[in-house]
Structure formats: structure tokens, C-alpha cells
ROLUM-980235 format. One line per 8 residues: number of its first residue (from 1); their letters; for each residue x, y, z of C-alpha. Coordinates in steps of 0.1 Angstrom, whole numbers, plus 2048, in hexadecimal, padded with zeros to 3 digits. Example, Ala and Ser with C-alpha at 12.3 -4.5 7.8 and 13.67 -1.06 7.14 Angstrom:
1	AS	87B,7D3,84E; 889,7F5,847
//
This chain:
1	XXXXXXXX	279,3B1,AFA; 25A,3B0,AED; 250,3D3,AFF; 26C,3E0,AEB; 264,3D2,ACC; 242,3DB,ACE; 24C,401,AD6; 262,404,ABA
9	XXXXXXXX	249,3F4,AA0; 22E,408,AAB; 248,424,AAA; 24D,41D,A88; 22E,41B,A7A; 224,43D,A8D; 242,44C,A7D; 23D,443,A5C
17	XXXXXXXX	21B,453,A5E; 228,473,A69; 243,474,A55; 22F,47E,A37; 21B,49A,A48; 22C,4A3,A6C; 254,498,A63; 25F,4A8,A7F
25	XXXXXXXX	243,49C,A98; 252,47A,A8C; 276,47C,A90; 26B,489,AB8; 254,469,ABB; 273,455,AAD; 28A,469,AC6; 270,462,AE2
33	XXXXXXXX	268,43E,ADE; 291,438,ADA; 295,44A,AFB; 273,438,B0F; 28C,414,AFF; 2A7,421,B0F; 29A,42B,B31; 289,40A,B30
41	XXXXXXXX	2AD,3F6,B33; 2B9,40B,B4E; 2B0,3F0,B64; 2BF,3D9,B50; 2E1,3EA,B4A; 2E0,3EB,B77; 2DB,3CB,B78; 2FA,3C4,B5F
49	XXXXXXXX	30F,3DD,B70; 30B,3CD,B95; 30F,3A9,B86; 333,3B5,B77; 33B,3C2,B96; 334,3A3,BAA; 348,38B,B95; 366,3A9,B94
57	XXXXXXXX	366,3A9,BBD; 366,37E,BBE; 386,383,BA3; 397,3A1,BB8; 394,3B1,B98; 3A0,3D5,BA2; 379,3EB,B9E; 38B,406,B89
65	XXXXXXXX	38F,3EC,B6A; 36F,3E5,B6D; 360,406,B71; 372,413,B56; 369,3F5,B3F; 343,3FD,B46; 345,425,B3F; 357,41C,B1D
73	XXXXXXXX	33A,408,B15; 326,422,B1E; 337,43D,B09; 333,424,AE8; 30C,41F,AF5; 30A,448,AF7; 31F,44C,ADC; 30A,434,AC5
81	XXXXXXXX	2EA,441,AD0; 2EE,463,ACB; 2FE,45C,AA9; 2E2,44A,AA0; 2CB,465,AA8; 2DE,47A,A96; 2E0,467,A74; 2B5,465,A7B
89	XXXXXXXX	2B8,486,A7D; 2C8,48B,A5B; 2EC,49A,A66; 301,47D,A5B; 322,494,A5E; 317,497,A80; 313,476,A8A; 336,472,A79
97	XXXXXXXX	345,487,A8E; 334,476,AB2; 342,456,AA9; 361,468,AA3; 35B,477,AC7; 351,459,ADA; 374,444,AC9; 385,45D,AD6
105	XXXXXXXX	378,45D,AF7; 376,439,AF9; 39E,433,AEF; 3A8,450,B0D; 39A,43B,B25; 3A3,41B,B18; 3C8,42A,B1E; 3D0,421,B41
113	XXXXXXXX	3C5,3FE,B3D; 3DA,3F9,B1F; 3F4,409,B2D; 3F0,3EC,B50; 3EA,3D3,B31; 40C,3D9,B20; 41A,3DB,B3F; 414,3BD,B4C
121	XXXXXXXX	419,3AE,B2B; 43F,3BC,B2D; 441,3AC,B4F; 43A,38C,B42; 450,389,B28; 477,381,B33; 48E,39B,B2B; 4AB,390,B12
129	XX	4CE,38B,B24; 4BC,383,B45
//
């Protein structure tokens, strides 16, 4: 953590430097120092993403819940990112309109595992007059 915070402090300051003089040479530092953070989780996220699927396989958990659970968090991650960039970027309408996206995206594949959710739910509950 303390990588990252220093990256993004030093980040900073260089930005602020630049922005006076060079404004677009800082928003591309900013955009590159935001993309050297993120490549620096990958490993991280791995790690996260084979732990998940350890404890799903000890639960019989069937993979495709889980897999889909991970690539909606990685639609709000993209989604968030990008809209971030974005707003740094000055087009707040923009960035409006990728958080728009990525909800959208993010509720169609959240569908079939409502749909199991409510299901099961329905199941559950005894029917009146049986």
C-alpha cells in the first residue's frame, strides 16, 4: 500500500506542476500512474479470484455463480475506472452516461441469478390450499 500511495502522491504533486504549464501532459501522467496502480493489483485480484473459487468448489457451489459474480464485479471496477477517468478528463456527461452503461450491463447479468434466486425462493414457500 505504501507503493501505491507513494505513486499517487508523487502523482499528484507532478500533476499539479504540470497542470499550469503542460495540462494535458498532466492528465496523461494522471492517466498513466492510474493505469501502472491498476496493473500493480493484477496479482492481487488472481489471488482473490482463485481463493473464491476454492471455497465455491469445498461448498459445491455451482462455478457459473461464481464466475458471473466476479465479472459483475469487474464490470463496476471497469465501469468506475473508466468513469473516473472520464470526469478527470472533464466530460462529466460522459462519465454519466458509463455508469449508466456499466448498471446496465451489470443488472443483465445479474438476471439469471435472480431469476434461480426467486425461484428457489418460490420453492420454499408452501403453496396455499396445499
Amino acid at each position: 500500500m505504501l507503493q501505491i500511495a507513494g505513486v499517487a502522491l508523487i502523482t499528484t504533486f507532478l500533476a499539479l506542476i504540470l497542470k499550469e504549464q503542460k495540462p494535458n501532459f498532466a492528465f496523461l501522467l494522471t492517466l498513466f500512474a492510474g493505469c501502472f496502480i491498476f496493473l500493480f493489483l493484477v496479482d492481487k485480484i488472481y489471488e482473490i479470484i482463485r481463493l473464491l473459487q476454492k471455497i465455491a468448489q469445498k461448498g459445491n457451489v455451482d462455478t457459473m455463480y461464481i464466475e458471473t459474480i466476479l465479472k459483475i464485479i469487474g464490470v463496476a471496477y471497469i465501469a468506475d475506472f473508466a468513469s473516473n477517468i472520464t470526469k478527470d478528463a472533464g466530460q462529466g456527461a460522459l462519465a454519466a452516461k458509463v455508469e449508466l452503461a456499466g448498471k446496465i450491463i451489470i443488472l443483465t447479468m445479474a438476471i439469471p441469478i435472480l431469476t434461480v434466486l426467486i425461484e428457489t425462493i418460490v420453492n420454499l414457500v408452501p403453496r396455499a390450499g396445499s
